[in-house]
C-alpha positions in Angstrom: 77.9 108.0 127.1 79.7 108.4 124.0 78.0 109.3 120.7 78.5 107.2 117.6 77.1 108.4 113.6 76.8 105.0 111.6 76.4 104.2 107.9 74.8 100.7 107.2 72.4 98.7 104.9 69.0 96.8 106.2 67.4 93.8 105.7 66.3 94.6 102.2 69.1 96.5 101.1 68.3 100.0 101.5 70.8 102.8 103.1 70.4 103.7 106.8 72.4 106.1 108.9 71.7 107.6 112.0 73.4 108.3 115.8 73.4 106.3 118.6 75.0 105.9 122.2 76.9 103.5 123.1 79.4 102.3 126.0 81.9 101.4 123.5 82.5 100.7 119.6 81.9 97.0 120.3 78.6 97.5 121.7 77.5 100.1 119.4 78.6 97.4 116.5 76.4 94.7 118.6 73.4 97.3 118.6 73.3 97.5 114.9 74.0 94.3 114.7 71.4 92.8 116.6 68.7 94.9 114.4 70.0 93.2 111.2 71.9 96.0 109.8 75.1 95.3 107.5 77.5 97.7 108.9 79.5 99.8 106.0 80.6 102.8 108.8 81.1 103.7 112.4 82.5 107.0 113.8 83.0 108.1 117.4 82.0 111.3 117.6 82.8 112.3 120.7 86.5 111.4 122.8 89.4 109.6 121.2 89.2 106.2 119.3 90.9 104.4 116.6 88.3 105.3 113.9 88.9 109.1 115.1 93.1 108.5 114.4 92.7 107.5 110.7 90.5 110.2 109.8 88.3 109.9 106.3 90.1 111.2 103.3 89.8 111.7 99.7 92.8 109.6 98.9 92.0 106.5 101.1 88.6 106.5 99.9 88.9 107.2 96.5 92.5 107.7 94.9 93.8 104.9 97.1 91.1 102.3 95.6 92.0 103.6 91.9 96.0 104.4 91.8 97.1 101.4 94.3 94.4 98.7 94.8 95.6 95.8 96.7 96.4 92.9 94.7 94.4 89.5 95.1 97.9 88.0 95.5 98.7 90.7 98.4 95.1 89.8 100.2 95.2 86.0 99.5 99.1 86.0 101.5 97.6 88.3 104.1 94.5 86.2 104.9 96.8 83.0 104.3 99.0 84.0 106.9 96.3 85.2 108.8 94.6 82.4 109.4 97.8 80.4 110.0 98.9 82.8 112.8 95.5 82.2 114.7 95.6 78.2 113.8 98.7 78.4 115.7 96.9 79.6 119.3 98.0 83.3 118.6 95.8 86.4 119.5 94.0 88.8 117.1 96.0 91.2 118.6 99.5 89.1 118.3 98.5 88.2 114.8 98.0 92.2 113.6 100.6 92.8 115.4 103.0 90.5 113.3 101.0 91.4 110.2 101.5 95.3 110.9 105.0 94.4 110.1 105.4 91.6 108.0 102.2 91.9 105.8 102.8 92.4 101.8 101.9 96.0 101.0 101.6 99.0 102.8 98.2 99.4 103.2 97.8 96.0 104.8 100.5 96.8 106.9 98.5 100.1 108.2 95.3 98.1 108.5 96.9 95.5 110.3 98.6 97.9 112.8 95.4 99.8 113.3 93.3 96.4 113.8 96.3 95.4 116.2 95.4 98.7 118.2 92.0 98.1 117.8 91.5 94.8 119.3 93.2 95.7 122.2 90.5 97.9 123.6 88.1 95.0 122.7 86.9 96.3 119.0 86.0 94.1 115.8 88.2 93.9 112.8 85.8 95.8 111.2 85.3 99.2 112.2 89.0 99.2 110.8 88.2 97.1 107.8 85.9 99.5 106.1 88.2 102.4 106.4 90.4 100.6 104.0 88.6 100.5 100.7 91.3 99.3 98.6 92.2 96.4 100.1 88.9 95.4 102.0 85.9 95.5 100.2 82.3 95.1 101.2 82.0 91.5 100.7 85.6 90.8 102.7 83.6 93.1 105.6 81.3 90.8 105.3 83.1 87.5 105.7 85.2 88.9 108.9 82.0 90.4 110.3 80.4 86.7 110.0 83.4 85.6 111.1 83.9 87.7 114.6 80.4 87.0 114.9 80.1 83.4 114.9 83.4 82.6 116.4 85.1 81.1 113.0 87.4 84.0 112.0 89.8 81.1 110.9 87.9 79.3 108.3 86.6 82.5 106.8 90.1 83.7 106.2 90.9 80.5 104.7 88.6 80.6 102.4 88.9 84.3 101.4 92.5 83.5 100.8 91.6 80.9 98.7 89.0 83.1 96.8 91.1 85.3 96.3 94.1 83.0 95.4 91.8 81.8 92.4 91.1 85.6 91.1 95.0 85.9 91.1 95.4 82.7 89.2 92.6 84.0 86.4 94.1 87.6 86.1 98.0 85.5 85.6 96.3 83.6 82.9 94.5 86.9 81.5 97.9 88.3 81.4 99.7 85.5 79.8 97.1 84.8 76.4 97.1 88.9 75.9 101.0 89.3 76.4 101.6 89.0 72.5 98.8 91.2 72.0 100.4 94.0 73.8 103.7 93.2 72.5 102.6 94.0 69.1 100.7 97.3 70.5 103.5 98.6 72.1 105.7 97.5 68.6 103.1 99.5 66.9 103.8 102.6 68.9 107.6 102.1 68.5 108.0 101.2 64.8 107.5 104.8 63.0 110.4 106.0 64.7 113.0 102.7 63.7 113.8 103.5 60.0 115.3 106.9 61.9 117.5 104.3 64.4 118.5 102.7 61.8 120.0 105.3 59.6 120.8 108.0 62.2 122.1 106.0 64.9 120.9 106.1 68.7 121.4 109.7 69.4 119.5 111.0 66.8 116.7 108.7 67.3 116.2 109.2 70.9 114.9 112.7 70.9 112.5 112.1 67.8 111.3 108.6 69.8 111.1 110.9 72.8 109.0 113.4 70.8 106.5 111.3 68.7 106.1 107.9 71.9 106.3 109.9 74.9 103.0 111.9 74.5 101.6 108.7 73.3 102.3 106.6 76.6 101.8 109.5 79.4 98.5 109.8 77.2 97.3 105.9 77.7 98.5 105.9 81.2 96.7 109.1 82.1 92.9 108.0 80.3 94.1 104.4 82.2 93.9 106.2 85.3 91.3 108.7 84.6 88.7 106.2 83.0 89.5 104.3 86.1 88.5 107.2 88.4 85.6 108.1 86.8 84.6 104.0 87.4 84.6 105.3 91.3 80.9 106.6 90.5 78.2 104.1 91.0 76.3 105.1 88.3 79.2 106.0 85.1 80.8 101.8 86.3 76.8 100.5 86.0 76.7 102.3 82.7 80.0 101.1 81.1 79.8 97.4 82.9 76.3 97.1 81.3 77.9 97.7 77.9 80.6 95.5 78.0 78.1 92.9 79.1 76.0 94.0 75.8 79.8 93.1 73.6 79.5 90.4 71.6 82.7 88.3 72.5 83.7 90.0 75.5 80.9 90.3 76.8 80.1 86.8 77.3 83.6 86.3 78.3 83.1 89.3 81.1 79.4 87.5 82.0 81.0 84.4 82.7 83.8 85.9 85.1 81.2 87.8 86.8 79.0 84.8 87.2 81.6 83.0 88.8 83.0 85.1 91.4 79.3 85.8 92.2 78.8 82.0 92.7 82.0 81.4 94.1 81.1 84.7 97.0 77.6 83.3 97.5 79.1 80.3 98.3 81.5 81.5 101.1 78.7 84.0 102.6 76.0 81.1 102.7 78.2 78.6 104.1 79.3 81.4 106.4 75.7 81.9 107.6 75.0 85.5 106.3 71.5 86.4 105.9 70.7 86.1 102.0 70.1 89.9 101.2 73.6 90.6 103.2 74.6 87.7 100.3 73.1 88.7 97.6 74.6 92.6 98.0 77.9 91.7 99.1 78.0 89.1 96.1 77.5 91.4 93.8 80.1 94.2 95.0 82.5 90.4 94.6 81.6 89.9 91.0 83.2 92.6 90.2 80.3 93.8 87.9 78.1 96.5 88.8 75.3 96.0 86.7 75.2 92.2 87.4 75.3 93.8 91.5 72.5 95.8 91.0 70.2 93.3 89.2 70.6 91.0 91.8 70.9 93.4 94.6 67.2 95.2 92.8 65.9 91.8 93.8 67.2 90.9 97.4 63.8 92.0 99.5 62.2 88.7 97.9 64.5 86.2 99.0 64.4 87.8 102.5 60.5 87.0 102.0 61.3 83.4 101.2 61.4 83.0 97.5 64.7 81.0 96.3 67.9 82.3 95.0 67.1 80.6 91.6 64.2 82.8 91.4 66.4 86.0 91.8 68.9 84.7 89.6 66.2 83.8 86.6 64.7 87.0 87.0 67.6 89.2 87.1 68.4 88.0 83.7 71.7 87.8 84.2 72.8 84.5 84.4 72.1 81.3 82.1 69.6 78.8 81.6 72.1 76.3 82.6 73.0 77.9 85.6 69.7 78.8 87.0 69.0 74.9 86.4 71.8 74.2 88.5 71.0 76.1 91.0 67.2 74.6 90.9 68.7 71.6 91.3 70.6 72.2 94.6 67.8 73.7 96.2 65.6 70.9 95.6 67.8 68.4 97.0 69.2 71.0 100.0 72.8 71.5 98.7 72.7 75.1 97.4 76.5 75.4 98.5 77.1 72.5 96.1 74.9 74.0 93.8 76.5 76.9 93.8 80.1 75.9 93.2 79.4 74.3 89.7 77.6 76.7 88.9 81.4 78.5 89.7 83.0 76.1 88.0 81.1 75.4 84.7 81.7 79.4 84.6 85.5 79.4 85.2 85.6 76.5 82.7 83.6 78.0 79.8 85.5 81.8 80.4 89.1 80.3 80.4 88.3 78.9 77.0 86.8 82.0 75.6 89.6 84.1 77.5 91.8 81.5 75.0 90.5 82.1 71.7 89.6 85.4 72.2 93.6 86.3 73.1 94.1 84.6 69.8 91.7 86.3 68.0 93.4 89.8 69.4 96.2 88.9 68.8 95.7 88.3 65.3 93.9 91.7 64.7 96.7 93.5 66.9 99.1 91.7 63.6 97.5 92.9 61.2 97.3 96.5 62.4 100.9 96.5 62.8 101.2 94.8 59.5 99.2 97.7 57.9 100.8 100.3 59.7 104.4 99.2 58.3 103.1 98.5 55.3 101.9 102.2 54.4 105.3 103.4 55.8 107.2 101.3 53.4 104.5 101.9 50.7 104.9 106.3 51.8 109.0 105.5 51.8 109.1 103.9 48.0 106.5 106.8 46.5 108.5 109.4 47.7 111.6 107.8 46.7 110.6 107.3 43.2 108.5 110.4 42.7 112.0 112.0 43.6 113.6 110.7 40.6 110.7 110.8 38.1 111.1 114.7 39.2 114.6 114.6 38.5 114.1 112.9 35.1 111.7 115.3 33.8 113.9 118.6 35.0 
């Protein structure tokens, strides 16, 4: 009987791995699964298999995640068309298939050719899933797990697409209020080498623009990269997500964000009928916020013991009186799903207007920045001008 090394998460939270023997992948998966274990891996160890052809490797698990993540427009038009594909009577298999070729990106389009091959020999989604951290990340796992398991792989992709659909419209409106802000950064870069343009003409201005902007840009794209690399590691990402919390402006704007998508995960995985410390952990890897994931993730053994989600969230200290009331609230009257989503909402609301005026308040710092730095060149230019000719006067 083949032999198969797994990598999962219990009850409470805590990391288990181990061996065991199984007929098959699928029944290995139903093993673990029927002991309450969130499954992160599963390797074959012995024969051929599908987790055997994609072999672990420092760029899928790491590089891949940091240099080209999957957009939450790619992954909301892949689950989209997903779900669409199997509302129309097609297969797992037929749908993969399709989505092996069609899908936006190639790492869905790998995925989906390797879930394609695996449900034809009867295998979940999700021994694939997790070998594709970039695009699929423990709380998607755990909506196509619940999914497969409970027979509404449909309506879980409908509503990741949707999740992730409203993550895509937040970072479009991110982008829009900072775009002045980085026109006038990348303005500041340029403008020490334009009094040259202007007198020397194009060709001698290129090589000194080439000279004096070129370090400067490979420089920010390579700490851009780097600092996100380093954000690979559990404990530098708690660390510097901690700290922005701790910010006085952005931090409540980067609170409310992560309070949201928490909420808005929560929602999906309840609904979904994932046990509440599977929620809670899953939820937090969503909020994009590590040190919010761990607070709450710290906490998950007592809700598995019966206390209410309110509790965790009160205690954790991460989230607001309001919302904690909210929350209260649903329990009380049974609608925690409810609950949950204006909680979501009154989040969304609150950091879209601080997202607003804190674009504007960048973007009137970014001004005055550049306004300084052209008004020491100009200032630089006319004393060296005149200190010329007082030179000349007194010779």
């Amino acid at each position: 009987m083949p032999e198969f090394r797994f990598e999962a998460k219990d009850e409470k939270g805590a990391n288990v791995s181990g061996q065991l023997n199984a007929e098959s992948e699928r029944e290995a998966v139903r093993q673990l699964q029927s002991q309450g274990y969130f499954l992160r891996r599963l390797v074959k160890q012995k024969g051929p298999s599908v987790a055997a052809a994609v072999p672990s490797s420092a760029w899928r698990d790491v590089a891949a995640p940091v240099f080209i993540p999957v957009s939450s427009k790619a992954m909301s038009l892949f689950f989209s068309s997903f779900a669409s594909m199997l509302a129309a009577g097609m297969s797992i298999h037929e749908a993969t298939h399709h989505l092996a070729e069609r899908a936006p990106g190639r790492i869905l389009r790998r995925a989906a050719r390797e879930m394609s091959e695996a449900a034809l020999e009867g295998k979940r989604m999700t021994t694939v899933a997790i070998r594709h951290p970039a695009a699929f990340s423990p709380f998607v796992v755990a909506m196509l797990e619940t999914g497969e398991a409970s027979g509404m792989l449909e309506r879980s992709m409908r509503q990741m697409a949707e999740y992730f659909q409203r993550a895509h419209a937040l970072e479009m409106l991110f982008r829009l209020e900072t775009f002045y802000v980085k026109i006038l950064i990348i303005c500041a870069i340029l403008i020490p080498t334009l009094p040259l343009l202007v007198l020397s003409g194009f060709k001698a201005w290129l090589p000194v623009a080439l000279t004096r902007t070129l370090p400067i840009l490979m420089g920010l794209i390579a700490f851009w990269y780097g600092w996100r690399l380093l954000m690979r590691y559990k404990v530098m990402r708690q660390g510097v997500d901690r700290l922005k919390l701790s910010f006085p402006i952005i931090g409540s704007i980067v609170r409310r964000n992560a309070m949201a998508k928490w909420c808005r995960a929560m929602t999906m995985l309840f609904d979904a009928g994932v046990p509440l410390s599977v929620s809670l952990e899953a939820a937090g890897m969503a909020s994009g916020n590590m040190a919010l994931a761990a607070s709450t993730s710290a906490l998950a053994h007592r809700v598995s013991a019966g206390e209410p989600v309110s509790t965790v969230m009160a205690e954790s200290g991460e989230f607001s009186d309001t919302a904690v009331d909210m929350m209260i609230t649903g329990e009380r009257s049974g609608d925690i799903s409810g609950s949950l989503t204006k909680v979501a909402e009154y989040c969304e609301s609150e950091s879209e207007t601080a997202s607003k005026q804190s674009a504007v308040l960048l973007g009137v710092v970014a001004y005055l920045i550049v306004a300084l730095i052209i008004g020491y060149m100009v200032f630089s230019f006319y004393s060296g001008y005149f200190g010329g000719i007082f030179e000349l006067g007194e010779e």
